[in-house]
N, C-alpha and C positions, 0 to 999 in steps of 0.2 A: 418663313418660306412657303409653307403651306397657302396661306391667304393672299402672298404674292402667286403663287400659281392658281388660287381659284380664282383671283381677280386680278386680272394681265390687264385688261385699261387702269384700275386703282394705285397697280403700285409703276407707273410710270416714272417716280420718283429714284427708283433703282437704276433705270436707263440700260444702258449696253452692259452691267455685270449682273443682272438679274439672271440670265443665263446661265454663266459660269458657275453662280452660285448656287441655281438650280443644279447642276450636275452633279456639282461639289456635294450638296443636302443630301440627295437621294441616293447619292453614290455611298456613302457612309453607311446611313440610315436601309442600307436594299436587304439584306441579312433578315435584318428583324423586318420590315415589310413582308419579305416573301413568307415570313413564320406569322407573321399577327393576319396576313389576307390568309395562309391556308387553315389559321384556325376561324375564320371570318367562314369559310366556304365550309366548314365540318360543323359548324354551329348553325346552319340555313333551317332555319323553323323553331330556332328558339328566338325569344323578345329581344327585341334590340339592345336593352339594358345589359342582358348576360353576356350580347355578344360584342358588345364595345368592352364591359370590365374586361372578360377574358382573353382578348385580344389586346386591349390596354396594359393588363398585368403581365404578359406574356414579353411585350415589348419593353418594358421595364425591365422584369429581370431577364431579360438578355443584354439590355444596356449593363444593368447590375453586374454581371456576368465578366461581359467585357472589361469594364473598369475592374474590377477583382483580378482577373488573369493579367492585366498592365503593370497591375500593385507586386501583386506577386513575382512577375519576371523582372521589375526592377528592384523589389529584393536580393533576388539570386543577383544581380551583376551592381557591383557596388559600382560601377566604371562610369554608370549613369547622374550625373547630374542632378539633384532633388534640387523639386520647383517650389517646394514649402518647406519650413526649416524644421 
């Protein structure tokens, strides 16, 4: 989604749901965006290197995060359907 959005003539091949999809991607993803750009803008004048890892590992474990707190509250309610056996 990324690459379809940096390059809107390339991925033409998406056609009329590139959009939605777009909305869909970024809509998910805005959480951690707003945390990986405000550590992006607290890191200004350190090397690019520290401020992609740290913004990189940042958005990781909040996914990490997320996926844990899913695991765990489909624990507590057995009422939930398991998607792997």
């Amino acid at each position: 989604m990324l690459w379809a959005t940096s390059f809107p003539g390339a991925s033409g091949w998406l056609g009329f749901v590139r959009d939605p999809l777009s909305i869909a991607f970024f809509g998910v993803n805005l959480p951690q965006a707003i945390v990986g750009n405000g550590l992006l803008g607290v890191l200004i004048g350190f090397p690019a290197a520290l401020q992609g890892s740290v913004a990189s590992a940042a958005v990781w474990l909040l996914w990490y995060a997320v996926i844990r707190v899913w695991q765990w509250r489909r624990e507590l309610s057995r009422d939930v359907p398991r998607i792997v056996p």
